[in-house]
Each structure stands twice: as C-alpha cells, then as structure tokens.
N, C-alpha and C positions, 0 to 999 in steps of 0.2 A: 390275270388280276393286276401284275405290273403295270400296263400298259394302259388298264382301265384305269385304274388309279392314278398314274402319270396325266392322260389326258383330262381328268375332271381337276389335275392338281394344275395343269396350265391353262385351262378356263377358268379359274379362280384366279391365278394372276393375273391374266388377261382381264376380268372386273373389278380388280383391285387395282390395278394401275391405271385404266383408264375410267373406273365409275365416281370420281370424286367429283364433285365442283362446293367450293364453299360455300356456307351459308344453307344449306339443306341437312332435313331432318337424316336421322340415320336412317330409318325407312325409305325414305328416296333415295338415296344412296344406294341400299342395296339392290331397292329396283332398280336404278341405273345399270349396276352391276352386273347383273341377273340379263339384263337385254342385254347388254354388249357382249357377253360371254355368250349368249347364247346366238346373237347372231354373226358373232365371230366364227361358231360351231357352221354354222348352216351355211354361211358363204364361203368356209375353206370346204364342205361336205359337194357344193352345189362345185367350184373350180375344178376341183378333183375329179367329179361323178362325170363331169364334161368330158375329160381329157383323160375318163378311162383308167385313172388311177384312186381309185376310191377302196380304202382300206384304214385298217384299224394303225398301222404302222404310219403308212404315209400321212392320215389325220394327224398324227399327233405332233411327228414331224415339224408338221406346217405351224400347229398350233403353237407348239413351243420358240417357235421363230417369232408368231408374232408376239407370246409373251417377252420375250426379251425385249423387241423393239417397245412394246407399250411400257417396260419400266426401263427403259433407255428413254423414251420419251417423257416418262413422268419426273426423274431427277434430271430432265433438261429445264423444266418448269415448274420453278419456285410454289406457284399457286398451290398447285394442282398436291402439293405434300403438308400444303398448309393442315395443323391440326382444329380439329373439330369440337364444337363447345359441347360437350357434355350436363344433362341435369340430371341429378339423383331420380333412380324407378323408386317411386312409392311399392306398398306391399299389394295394391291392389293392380297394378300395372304390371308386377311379375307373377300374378298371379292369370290372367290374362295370359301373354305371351308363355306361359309353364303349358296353358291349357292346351294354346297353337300347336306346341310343338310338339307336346304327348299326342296331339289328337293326328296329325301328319303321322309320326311314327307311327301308331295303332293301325291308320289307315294304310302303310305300308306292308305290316303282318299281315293283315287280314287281305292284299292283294294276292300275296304270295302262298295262302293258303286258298285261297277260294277256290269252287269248283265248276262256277261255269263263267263261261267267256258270252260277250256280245257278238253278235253277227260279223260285224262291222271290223271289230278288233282281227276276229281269223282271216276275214274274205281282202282287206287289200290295207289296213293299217299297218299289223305286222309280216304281212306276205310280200307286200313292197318291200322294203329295209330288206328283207329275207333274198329276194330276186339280187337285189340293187350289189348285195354284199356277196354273193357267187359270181354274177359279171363284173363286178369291180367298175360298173358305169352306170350311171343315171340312166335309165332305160325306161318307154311305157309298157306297163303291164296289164294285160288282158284282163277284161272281167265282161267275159262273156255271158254269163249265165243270169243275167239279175241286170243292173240299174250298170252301163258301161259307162258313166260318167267318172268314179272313181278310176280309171287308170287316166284321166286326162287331168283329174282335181289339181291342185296347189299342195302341195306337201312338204313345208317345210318343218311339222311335226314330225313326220314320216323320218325324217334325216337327223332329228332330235334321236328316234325309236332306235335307228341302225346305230349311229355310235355311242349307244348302251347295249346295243348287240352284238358288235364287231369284236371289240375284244376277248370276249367271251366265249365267243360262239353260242349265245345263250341268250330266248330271250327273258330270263331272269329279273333284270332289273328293266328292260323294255316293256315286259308286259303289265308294268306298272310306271309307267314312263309319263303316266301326266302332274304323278307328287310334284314335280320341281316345280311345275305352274301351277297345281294348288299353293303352294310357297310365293310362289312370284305374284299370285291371284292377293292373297291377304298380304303378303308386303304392299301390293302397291294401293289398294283399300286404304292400307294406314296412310302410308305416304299421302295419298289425297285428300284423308281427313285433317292430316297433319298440318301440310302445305295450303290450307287454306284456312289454317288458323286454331285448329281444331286440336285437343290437349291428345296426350298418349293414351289414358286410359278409356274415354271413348272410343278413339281411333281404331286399339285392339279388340276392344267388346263389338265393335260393328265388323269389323273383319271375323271375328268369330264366328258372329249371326250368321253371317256370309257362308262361312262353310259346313255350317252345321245345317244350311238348306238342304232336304234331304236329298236329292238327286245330283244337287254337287257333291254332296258326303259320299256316294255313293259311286260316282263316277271318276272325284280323285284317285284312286289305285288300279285305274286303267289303263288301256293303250287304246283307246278313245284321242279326240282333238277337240271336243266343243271346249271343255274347259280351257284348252291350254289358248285356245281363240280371244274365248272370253279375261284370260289372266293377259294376253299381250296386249288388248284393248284397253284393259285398265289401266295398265302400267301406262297408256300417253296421260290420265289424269293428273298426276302429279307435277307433271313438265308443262301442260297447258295450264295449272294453275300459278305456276310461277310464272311461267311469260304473260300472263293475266295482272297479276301482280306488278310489270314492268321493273324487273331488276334489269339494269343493264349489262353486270359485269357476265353472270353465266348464259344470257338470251342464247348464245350459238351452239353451247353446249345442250340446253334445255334443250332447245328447238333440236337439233338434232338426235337427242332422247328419243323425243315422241315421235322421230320419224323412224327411227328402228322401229318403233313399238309397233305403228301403223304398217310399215315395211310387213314387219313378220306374220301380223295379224292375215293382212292382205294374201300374203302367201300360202296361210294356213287352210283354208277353204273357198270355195264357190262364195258360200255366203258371208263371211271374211269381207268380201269386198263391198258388199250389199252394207252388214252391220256396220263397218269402217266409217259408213257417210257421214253419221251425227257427228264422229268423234273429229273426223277434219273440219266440216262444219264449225264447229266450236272453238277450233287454232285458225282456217281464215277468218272468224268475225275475231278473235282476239287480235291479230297480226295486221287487223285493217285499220288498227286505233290508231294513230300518229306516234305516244311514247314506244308503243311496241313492234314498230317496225324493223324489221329483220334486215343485218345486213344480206346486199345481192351474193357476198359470198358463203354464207350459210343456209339462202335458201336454195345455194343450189347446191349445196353440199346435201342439205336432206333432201330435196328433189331425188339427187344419183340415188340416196342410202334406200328410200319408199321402193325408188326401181328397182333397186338391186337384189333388195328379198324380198320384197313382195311382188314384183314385176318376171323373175325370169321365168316361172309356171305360164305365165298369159305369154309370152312372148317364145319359149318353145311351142305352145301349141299353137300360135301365128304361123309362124314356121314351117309346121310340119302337119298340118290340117287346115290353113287359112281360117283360123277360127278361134281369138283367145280363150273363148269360152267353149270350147267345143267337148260334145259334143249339140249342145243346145243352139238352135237357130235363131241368133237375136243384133239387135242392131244393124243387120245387113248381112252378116257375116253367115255363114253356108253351113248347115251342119244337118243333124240324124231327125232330130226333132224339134218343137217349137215348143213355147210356151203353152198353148192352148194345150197340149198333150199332156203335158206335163202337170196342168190342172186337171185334166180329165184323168189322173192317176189315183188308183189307191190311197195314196200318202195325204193329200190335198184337201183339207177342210174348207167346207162353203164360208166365204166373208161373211156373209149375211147373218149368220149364227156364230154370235160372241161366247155363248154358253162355254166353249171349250176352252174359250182364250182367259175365260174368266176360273174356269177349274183348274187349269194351269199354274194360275199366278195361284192361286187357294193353295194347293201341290207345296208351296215354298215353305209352307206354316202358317198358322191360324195368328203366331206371332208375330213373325217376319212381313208377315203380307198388310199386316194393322200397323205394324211402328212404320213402314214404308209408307203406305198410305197415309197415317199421319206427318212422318216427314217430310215429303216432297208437299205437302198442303201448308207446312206449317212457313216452307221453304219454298213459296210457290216463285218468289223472285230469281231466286239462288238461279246454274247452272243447271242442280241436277233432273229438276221439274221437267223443261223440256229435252233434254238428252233422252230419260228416260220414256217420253211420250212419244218420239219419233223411232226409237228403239222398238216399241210396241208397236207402231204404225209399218215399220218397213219389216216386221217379223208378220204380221197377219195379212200383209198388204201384195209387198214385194218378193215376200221366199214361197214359192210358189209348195214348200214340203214343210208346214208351221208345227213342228216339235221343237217340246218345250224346252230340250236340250240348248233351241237356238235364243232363250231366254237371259243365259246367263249374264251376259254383259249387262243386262237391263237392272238383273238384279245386285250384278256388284255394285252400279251407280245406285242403285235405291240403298244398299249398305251405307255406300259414302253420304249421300244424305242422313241416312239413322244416323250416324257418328256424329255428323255436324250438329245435326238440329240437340242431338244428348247434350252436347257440350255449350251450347246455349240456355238447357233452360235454367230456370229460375224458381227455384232455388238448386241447385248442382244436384241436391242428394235427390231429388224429382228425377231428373235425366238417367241419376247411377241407377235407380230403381227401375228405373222402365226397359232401360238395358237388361241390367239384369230379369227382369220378367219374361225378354225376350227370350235370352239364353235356357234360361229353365222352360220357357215353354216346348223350346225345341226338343229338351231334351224326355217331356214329358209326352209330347204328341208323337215320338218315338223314339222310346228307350230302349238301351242296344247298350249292352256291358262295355262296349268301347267308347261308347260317348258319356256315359256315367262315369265310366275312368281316364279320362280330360276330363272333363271338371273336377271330378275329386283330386287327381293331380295338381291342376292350379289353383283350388281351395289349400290344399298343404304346402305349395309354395306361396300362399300371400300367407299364409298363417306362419313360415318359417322365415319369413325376407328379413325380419327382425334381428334374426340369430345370425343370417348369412351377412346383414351388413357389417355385424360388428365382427368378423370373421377378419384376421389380415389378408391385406394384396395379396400378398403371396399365395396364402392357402386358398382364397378363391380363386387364382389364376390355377393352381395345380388341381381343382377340383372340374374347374371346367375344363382341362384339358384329360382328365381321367374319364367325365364323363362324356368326351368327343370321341377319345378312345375307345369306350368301352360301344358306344354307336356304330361306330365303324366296325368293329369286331362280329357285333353283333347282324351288322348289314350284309360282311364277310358270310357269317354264319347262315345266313337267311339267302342267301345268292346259292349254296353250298348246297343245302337241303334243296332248295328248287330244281335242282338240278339235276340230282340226285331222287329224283320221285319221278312220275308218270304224271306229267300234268292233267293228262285228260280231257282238256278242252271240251267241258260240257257246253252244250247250246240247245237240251231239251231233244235230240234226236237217237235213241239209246241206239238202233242201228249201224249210225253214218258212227257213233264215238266208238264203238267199238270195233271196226273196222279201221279206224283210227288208231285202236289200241296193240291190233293186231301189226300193222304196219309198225309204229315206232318201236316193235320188239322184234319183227322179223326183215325189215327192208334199214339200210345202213348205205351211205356213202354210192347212192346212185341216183341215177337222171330219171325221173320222175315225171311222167306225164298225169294230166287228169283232167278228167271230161265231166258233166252234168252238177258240179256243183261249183258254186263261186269259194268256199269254204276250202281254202288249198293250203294256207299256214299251216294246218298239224301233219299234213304228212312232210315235214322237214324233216321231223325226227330229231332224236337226241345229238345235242350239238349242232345242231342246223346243219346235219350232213348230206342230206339228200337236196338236190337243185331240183326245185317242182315249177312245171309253168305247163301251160295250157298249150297244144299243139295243132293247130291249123287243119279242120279236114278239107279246107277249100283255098286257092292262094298259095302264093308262094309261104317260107316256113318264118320269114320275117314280117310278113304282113299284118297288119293292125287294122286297127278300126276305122280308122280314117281311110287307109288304103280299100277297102270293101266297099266304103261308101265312094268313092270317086268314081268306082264302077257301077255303082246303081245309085246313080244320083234322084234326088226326091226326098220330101220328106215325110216321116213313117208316124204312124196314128198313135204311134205307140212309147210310153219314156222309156221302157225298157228295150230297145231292139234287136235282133242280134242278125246283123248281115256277115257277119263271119261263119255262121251253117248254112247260109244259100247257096247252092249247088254243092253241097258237101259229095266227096265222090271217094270212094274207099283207096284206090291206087295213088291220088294227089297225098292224102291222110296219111299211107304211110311209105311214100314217098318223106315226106315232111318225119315222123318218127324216126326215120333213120337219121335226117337232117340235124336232129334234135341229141342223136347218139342214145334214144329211148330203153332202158333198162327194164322200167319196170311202168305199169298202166293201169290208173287207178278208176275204175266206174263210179258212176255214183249215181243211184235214181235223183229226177230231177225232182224239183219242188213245187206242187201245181200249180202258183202264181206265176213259176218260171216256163210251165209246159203250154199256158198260152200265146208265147211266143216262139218256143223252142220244142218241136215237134220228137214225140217217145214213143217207144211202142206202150204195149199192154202193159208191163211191169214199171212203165213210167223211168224205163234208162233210154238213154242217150242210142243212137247209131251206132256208134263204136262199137258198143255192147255187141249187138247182132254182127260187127262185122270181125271182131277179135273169136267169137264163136265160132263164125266160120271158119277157122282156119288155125284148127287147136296146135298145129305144128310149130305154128311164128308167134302163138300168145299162149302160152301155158296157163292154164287156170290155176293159182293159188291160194286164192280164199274167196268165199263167196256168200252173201247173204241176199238180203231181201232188201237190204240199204246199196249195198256197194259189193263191185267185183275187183278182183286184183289180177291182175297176168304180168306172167313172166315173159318180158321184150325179146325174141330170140335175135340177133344180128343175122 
C-alpha cells in the first residue's frame, strides 16, 4: 500500500509541476495534469518493460526522479508558479461538480462489488499487466483461441491497469482502472466548454450529461479501454481550442498538450488511430492559419511526444512482424488476414442499413441524443458539427467491428456542443432548463439508486453552498481535507475487502467460473498452463500468484503469432485464425511444458464460434485434453467437469 500510494503521490507532483500554463481555466489545468502524469506513467512503464526491468519498485523509483526534476524545473520558471484567477462557485455550479464526484465514487463501489466481468477485461485487458508484471518485461501475449489481434493491439491502457496492479499484487483497483479517465473524460468536457468561452455551470451539466450516458455509466468502473480512448481524445479539445484562439504566450505548451492527448489515444487501440483523424485534422487546419503557426521547435517537440506514446505499439510490431498493424493485412504490409475477412465476420454490420447506427446513438438517451441533435443544428457553424459527423463516418465506414463502445468520443463532442449551445441561449434560465431536463431524463429513462444518489447529493450541496461559503478558510480547508481523508480511507477499505472475497469473475459461463473457483482455492504460487479458452486472467489466483500463459503445441516454446505465420505464409479467410494449432504434435507440446517449468494444466472446452477454427473432439475440449489423458502418470487429473479439466504437471 506504501508503494502504491508513493507512486499515485509522485504522478500528482509530476502534474502539478508541470500542468500549469497561465491564463486557463482550472479544468484545463487539471486535464493538463491528468495527461502529463499519466503519460509520464506510461513512458517510464514502456523504458522499463524494454529493458526488462518493469516493477512496482523500480516504477516509482523513476517516477520520483522525474518528480523532482519537474519541481526543480517549475521554481526555475517564474511563469509557470505564476497564481491563477480565481471566481467565486455559485450554489448551482457546486452543486454540479458534488453530483460528478458522488457519481465517480458510487461508480467505484459498485465496481468493486459487481459480479460479472466483460470478456475483454479476463481474456487480455488484465491478463496482459498480469503476464507483463511476472516477467518484469514488455512481452506479446498469445491469444490464441478468439480474435489474435489483441496480443499485437496498442496498450497503453494496459500499463495504466499494471501499475495499479504491481504494488499490490491485486487487481483491486485495476479492475476498475478506467475511473481515472471517466474523471479525465468530464474534466476535459468542462475544459472544452470552458475554453471556448462557455460559463462553469453549463460546462459541468454537459459533462454530467456525458456520463450519465448509460453505457459510459456503465463502463466507467471497468478494466475496459474505449472510455479511457474516448477521455484522452477529449482531453486534445481544450488545447486546440486555445491555439484556435491564437494566444501566443502558452501556443508550445498547448500544442504540446494535445500531443500527449493524441500520443496516448493513438496508443490506446487499433481504432485509436482510426478515431484520432478528425481530432488532428482540426489542429492542422487551426495551425495552417498564419497567427497560429507553431514554432519549428514545438512542432517537433510534439511530433517526438505523438511518437513516443502513441508510436512505440506500431513500431514494435514493425519490428517484430513487418507489420504495424498486424496482425491485419493493409497498406502493403504482410499479415494473417485482410480487410475483406474481417468484414465477412460476425462483428461486422452492413453499411447499407443505418437502422443499427441509428439505435445506437437512441442507446445514449431519449435526452442526450435530442439536446445533441439540437445542439450541433443550433451550432451548425461551430467546430463540433463536423468533428462529430466525421466521428460517425469513420465509426460506420472505416472500423470495420462498429460497436457502439466505439461511439464515445462522438458523444463527448456532442456533450461539448450541449454546454456551448446552453450557455448561449437566451434567456440563460431556457438553456439552465433544458440541461437540466436532460440530466432528469437520464435519470428517469434509467433509474438505478446510484444515480438518484448523485443527484440528490448535489441537490444538498447547492442547497448547503450558502452555509459552506460563510463558513471560515480555515474550516473549509480542514473540512475538505477530512473529507480527502476520509476518501482515501475509505478506498483503503474497499481495496481490503476486494481482496479479501473470491471475486468470481462471472462471464454467464456457470461451468468454466466454477472451475475458476475451484483453482483460486486450491492452485497458489505456480506456472500455469492453459489451453481452449482465451479467458486466462482468473486463474492468477489470489495475489496474482500463479504465472498463467498459453504453451505452444507446435513451434518452438517462444514462438508467437507472427513466428507461425512466416511459415505458412498466405492469407486466411478467416479474422480469427489460429496458426499456432497447425501441426500440433504431442512430444513438441510437452517438450515446450517443460520449457515452461509447467506445474499445473488448465483445459477448458472451447466455445463454438472458436471451434470453427480450432478443431475439438466430441466434448468440444482442445487436444491436449486427449493427450494429458493418455498418460495419467505425467498429468494427474485434479478436478474435472463438463466445462474444464485440471492436471497435476509431474516434472
């Protein structure tokens, strides 16, 4: 807990010494703050993972080096401490931000209690971090069984998820690891409403709107990435609105802002770099004006910073596959499958039928999806009119898997418009209402005892702002430092009990979880093999003690995906492929098992979208199955159902 707490205490120095520039709202500020710490995190994560020293220790280490040097650098520069104008919060503006923040908290309980998990989250979200943090190196991880794009993806979420895992050995606060960019998502909402002229208490009510979208609401207390995609894409709006603006004295700062923002976006996912286009799009038309032209040494200061987080994912897998995209065949470049396949997938909606794109955006709210609609109409000149049109073009057009997950960035610009166009109309108390209509509709088109308590929350702080202004400095300083305390205690608390329980890891499979459940109570502090499912985070076990990774039946025991395919070159009809079971041969397999130093060998029947590629017998398990049976002597049978088999590894 020291450790964890040291490291989150010197990324907060790290964004406080270096997220200031004068003349910006506090909300930009903090989204300043928010990306620099956070991509400070990721590029000592990404140094380290290279060079094989990747740990909770040595993280922080580094981390605190560079906190020093950024407040070594900030009392070098007068500006940069310069203080900030401050305007008195009205009662309806802390009533707002009361709502934010109860609502964030709630959403963090209610991570920490839930009882099932997304696919996505067990199968290589947090199974990555999980690998990453036993080898102590940046490594690609197999994901044989399903869609083998993810061990080649961009992950610089992924490196967010481990060091909130590392210190711990838990993933406790990981497996709700997207809060901080639901946080950084509605900061930078305000920021943008803010910085482009727009008052605080629209700002906050459109940021609200924003999360009280139900599929955001619902996806903030996960270990999920579209959100946290979607919240580093927003966070360039505030920085391209001010170099819009033509300030001269922060332009390098700015501009360098929103190349972090786009940097880590880009890094974040495949489609990261897809969504990313409107958003640069809209910094080179602003940057092509004559006032706004960027010094040559800022643009290539954020040049390096785009490449640096959001470039080393494409450029390891250049590397080490000739293919930044791989494993997808596009622009020339050599890979497993094409595009055409990948349309002819499951996932893949026909362009031709809008019907879905348009139940989608409906999905946001009957209210959210009307004041958006009206605002970008009313706002048709503004920015966010076409940001958000081209948003919607390269999500139905270009992402060849259109989930509505991949929505959000669309919708936090339709947010920033509701705030703008609120704060325009005429007469004020018309825009307060319509906001507000919005916020109640949300909460009416689904009402959930936590969202009713955010709002009733910041109803009783604008009803008490009254009492608290006249309240001395003093005592509101020691009140909000009681109630930081009492937060953190509380988070304390909630890390403790998670830990402390049998998570469970539901995914609707009551078989494979209990086989699950059986493992984290009887397998402890060994090497872990597992075959027929992609789903390999829960047998880590308590404390993340068991090292689980997939083990080679064909190939040498280091060999990867890339490696399979350079021996059967061609490409395969299929997005899911798996050339890692081609000539699977029992003597190479465990051959490789031993390689592996194999303790313990987890089966799992396969899942029959995965058994059209991946060949099972009659009970629908994997090879192994049959060949761990043959030979009861070297694989001990320890539990067995109709989901999954367990054996004991004999050396």
């Amino acid at each position: 807990m020291i450790v964890l707490a040291a490291t989150l205490a010197a990324l907060a120095a790290i964004g406080a010494a270096l997220g200031r520039v004068p003349g910006e709202s506090a909300a930009t500020r903090l989204t300043r703050a928010m990306l620099i710490a956070t991509a400070a995190l990721i590029a000592v994560e990404i140094a380290l993972g290279v060079a094989g020293r990747l740990g909770a220790t040595s993280t922080l280490i580094t981390l605190l080096a560079l906190a020093a040097s950024g407040w070594a650098w900030r009392w070098r520069h007068p500006h940069a401490r310069a203080p900030q104008p401050r305007t008195p919060w009205t009662a309806i503006e802390a009533g707002l931000a009361s709502a934010l923040a109860v609502a964030l908290l709630l959403r963090l309980h209610a991570g920490w209690n839930r009882t099932t998990f997304l696919y996505d989250t067990l199968s290589y979200h947090l199974h990555m971090p999980a690998t990453w943090l036993h080898a102590g190196r940046l490594e690609i991880v197999p994901a044989v069984f399903g869609d083998p794009a993810s061990a080649y993806a961009p992950a610089n979420l992924e490196l967010v998820f481990l060091a909130l895992m590392a210190p711990l050995r838990s993933d406790a606060l990981a497996s709700v690891g997207q809060l901080p960019f639901a946080a950084l998502a509605t900061a930078a909402i305000v920021a943008a409403v803010r910085e482009s002229g727009g008052g605080r208490a629209a700002a906050l009510g459109a940021a609200l709107a924003f999360l009280l979208v139900p599929e955001v609401w619902t996806q903030a207390p996960t270990a999920m990435t579209d959100l946290g995609l979607a919240a580093f894409l927003l966070a360039s709006l505030p920085f391209g609105w001010r170099l819009a603006g033509g300030r001269p004295h922060p332009a390098g700062a700015d501009l360098v802002a929103l190349a972090v923002a786009l940097g880590l976006a880009i890094g974040s996912k495949y489609a990261g770099a897809v969504l990313a286009l409107p958003f640069a799009a809209a910094v080179v038309v602003t940057l092509a004006r004559p006032p706004n032209g960027p010094r040559p040494r800022d643009l290539s200061v954020a040049a390096a910073v785009v490449v640096a987080l959001g470039g080393f994912w494409y450029l390891r897998n250049l590397a080490v596959a000739g293919n930044p995209w791989y494993p997808v065949a596009t622009l020339g470049f050599p890979g497993l499958y094409d595009r055409r396949a990948m349309l002819a997938w499951d996932y893949h909606l026909p362009i031709g039928d809008i019907r879905p794109l348009g139940g989608m955006l409906a999905a946001s709210g009957a209210g959210f999806a009307s004041a958006s609609f009206l605002a970008l109409g009313r706002g048709w000149r503004g920015r966010e009119l076409p940001m958000v049109a081209a948003l919607l073009a390269l999500f139905w057009l270009a992402i060849p898997y259109q989930e509505s997950r991949f929505l959000f960035p669309a919708l936090g610009v339709a947010a920033v418009a509701i705030g703008r166009e609120v704060d325009r109309a005429s007469p004020p108390a018309l825009g307060a209402t319509a906001l507000a209509i919005v916020i109640v509709a949300a909460l009416l088109e689904w009402p959930t005892p936590e969202r009713a308590a955010a709002l009733a929350a910041g109803a009783i702080a604008a009803l008490s702002h009254a009492g608290w202004r006249r309240l001395p400095a003093r005592a509101r300083t020691l009140a909000a430092g009681t109630a930081a305390v009492g937060v953190a205690a509380a988070i304390a608390v909630g890390v403790h009990r998670y830990e402390a329980r049998d998570p469970g890891y539901a995914v609707g499979d009551a078989g494979l979880e209990q086989a699950w459940r059986w493992m984290r109570a009887n397998v402890h502090d060994a090497r872990v093999a597992y075959t027929g499912t992609n789903l390999a985070f829960p047998l880590s076990g308590a404390g993340l003690s068991n090292q689980v990774s997939y083990v080679n039946v064909a190939g040498a025991p280091t060999d990867r995906l890339h490696d399979f395919a350079r021996r059967l070159p061609g490409l395969r009809a299929t997005a899911e492929p798996a050339p890692y079971r081609d000539g699977a041969d029992a003597a190479i397999w465990r051959s490789n098992l031993r390689a592996a130093r194999t303790g313990v060998l987890f089966v799992a029947a396969l899942y029959p979208i995965v058994r059209r590629d991946v060949p099972a017998d009659a009970d629908g398990f994997p090879i192994e199955r049959a060949w761990a049976d043959a030979q009861p002597a070297l694989f001990k049978l320890r539990y067995a159902s109709a989901a999954a088999r367990v054996y004991e590894v004999v050396p």
